[in-house]
N, C-alpha and C positions, 0 to 999 in steps of 0.2 A: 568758690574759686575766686581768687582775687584778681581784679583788673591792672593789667599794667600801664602805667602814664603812655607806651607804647601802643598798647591795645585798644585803650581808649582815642591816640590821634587816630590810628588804623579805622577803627569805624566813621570817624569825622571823613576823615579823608573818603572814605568809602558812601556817605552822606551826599558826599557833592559829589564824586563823581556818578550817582546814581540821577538823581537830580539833573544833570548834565547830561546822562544818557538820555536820558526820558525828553530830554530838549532836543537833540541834537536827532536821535533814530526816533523819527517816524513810521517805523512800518509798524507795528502794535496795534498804533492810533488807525492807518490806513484800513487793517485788514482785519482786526475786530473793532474798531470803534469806539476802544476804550483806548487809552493810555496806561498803560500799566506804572503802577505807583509801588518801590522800592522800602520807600523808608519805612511801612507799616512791619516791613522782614527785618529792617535792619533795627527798629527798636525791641525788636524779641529777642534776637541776640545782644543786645547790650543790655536788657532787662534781665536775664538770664546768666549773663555772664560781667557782670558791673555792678556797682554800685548808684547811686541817687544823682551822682556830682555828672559822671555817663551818661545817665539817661536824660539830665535837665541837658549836656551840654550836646547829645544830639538831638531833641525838641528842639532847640535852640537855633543850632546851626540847619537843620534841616525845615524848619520855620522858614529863616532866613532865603534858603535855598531856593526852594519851593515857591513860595511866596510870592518870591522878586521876578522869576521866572514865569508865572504862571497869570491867569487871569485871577487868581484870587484875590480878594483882599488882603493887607497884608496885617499877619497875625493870627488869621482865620485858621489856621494851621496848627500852629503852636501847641492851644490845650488838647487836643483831642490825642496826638502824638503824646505829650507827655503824661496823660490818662491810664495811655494803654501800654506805656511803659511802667508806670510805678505801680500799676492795677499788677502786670505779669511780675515783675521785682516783688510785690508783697508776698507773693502765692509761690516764691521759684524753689521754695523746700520741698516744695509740694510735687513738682515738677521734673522729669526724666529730662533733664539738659541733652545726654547724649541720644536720644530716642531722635530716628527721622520721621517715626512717624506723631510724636509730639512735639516737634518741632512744624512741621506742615499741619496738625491740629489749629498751635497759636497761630499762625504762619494767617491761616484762614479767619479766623475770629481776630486776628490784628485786623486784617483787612477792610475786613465786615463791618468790624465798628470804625475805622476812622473810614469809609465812606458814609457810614450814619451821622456819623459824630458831628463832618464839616458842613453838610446839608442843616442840621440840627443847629451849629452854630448862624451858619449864615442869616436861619429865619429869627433866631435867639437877637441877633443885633440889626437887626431889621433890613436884612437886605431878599431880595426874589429868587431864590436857585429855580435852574429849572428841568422840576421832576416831572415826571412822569412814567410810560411801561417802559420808553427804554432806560430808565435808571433802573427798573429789576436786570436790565442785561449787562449793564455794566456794574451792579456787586456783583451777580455773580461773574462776572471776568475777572474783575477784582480779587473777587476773594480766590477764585482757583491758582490766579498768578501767584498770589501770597501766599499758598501753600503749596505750592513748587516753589516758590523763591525762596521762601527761608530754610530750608536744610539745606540748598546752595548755598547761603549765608553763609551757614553754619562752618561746614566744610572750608569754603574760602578764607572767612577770616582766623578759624582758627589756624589753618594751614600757615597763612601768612605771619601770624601773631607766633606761632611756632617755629618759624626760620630765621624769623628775625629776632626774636629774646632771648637773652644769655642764662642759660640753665647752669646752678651750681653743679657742680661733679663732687658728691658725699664718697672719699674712699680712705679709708683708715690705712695707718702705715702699718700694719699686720696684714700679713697675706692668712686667709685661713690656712693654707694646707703647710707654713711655717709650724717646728716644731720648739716647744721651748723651754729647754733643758735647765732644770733648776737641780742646786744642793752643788756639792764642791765634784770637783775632777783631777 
């Protein structure tokens, strides 16, 4: 399926204002303890439904996003995101795009690995994250939101990417049920 310059702002856009949620509504953070993190769903749909130029340009923007917003350092984000985008990209022949329940599969292991991923980075450039049991409670929060999140994804932006993109109309100037009288009269 090819992406449209369309589809492709569509998920930026949807990058930040995810990002923005996650700042803005605290109750997630309040009442479980975790923060539910978006862009792990939103790089499965654009890894799944885009190309390379997609996926680097929401790593990118959602790096940014993230980043600037958050206690992380800034960067710390970036590869792990675009990891687990070109890893799903390489594999998406493989893959039931329209399936909710493969879409909530990657949904979960997007998750999964980029909470692995930025703890992994963090010790990788020498800074102190701090694990412990309650970091088993928050992938698994993680990852369950990631796989309820992304067939909402899914759903949403195709919805949206499909009322806003201009579909050609293929219709021949023959009607079938014309009939078409040949030889003299």
């Amino acid at each position: 399926m090819a992406m449209s310059l369309l589809s492709t702002i569509l998920i930026l856009l949807a990058a930040i204002l995810a990002v923005f949620a996650e700042v803005v509504w605290s109750a997630p953070r309040h009442f479980l303890g975790v923060q539910i993190d978006l862009l792990p769903s939103l790089m499965v749909y654009a890894s799944l439904s885009g190309g390379l130029l997609t996926i680097t340009s929401l790593a990118v923007v959602g790096w940014l996003a993230f980043d600037l917003l958050s206690e992380n350092p800034l960067g710390i984000s970036l590869l792990p995101l675009f990891a687990i985008g070109f890893t799903i990209q390489q594999f998406r022949h493989l893959i039931l795009r329209d399936q909710a329940f493969a879409q909530g599969v990657l949904g979960l292991g997007a998750s999964a690995a980029m909470f692995v991923l930025t703890p992994l980075m963090l010790v990788t450039f020498g800074w102190n994250p701090m694990i412990g049991l309650g970091s088993l409670w928050q992938w698994l929060v993680l990852s369950v939101a990631g796989a309820v999140m992304t067939p909402v994804c899914f759903r949403v932006l195709d919805a949206l990417t499909g009322a806003l993109s201009y579909h050609k109309w293929h219709e021949t100037s023959f009607r079938p049920d014309r009939q078409i009288q040949r030889g003299r009269h």
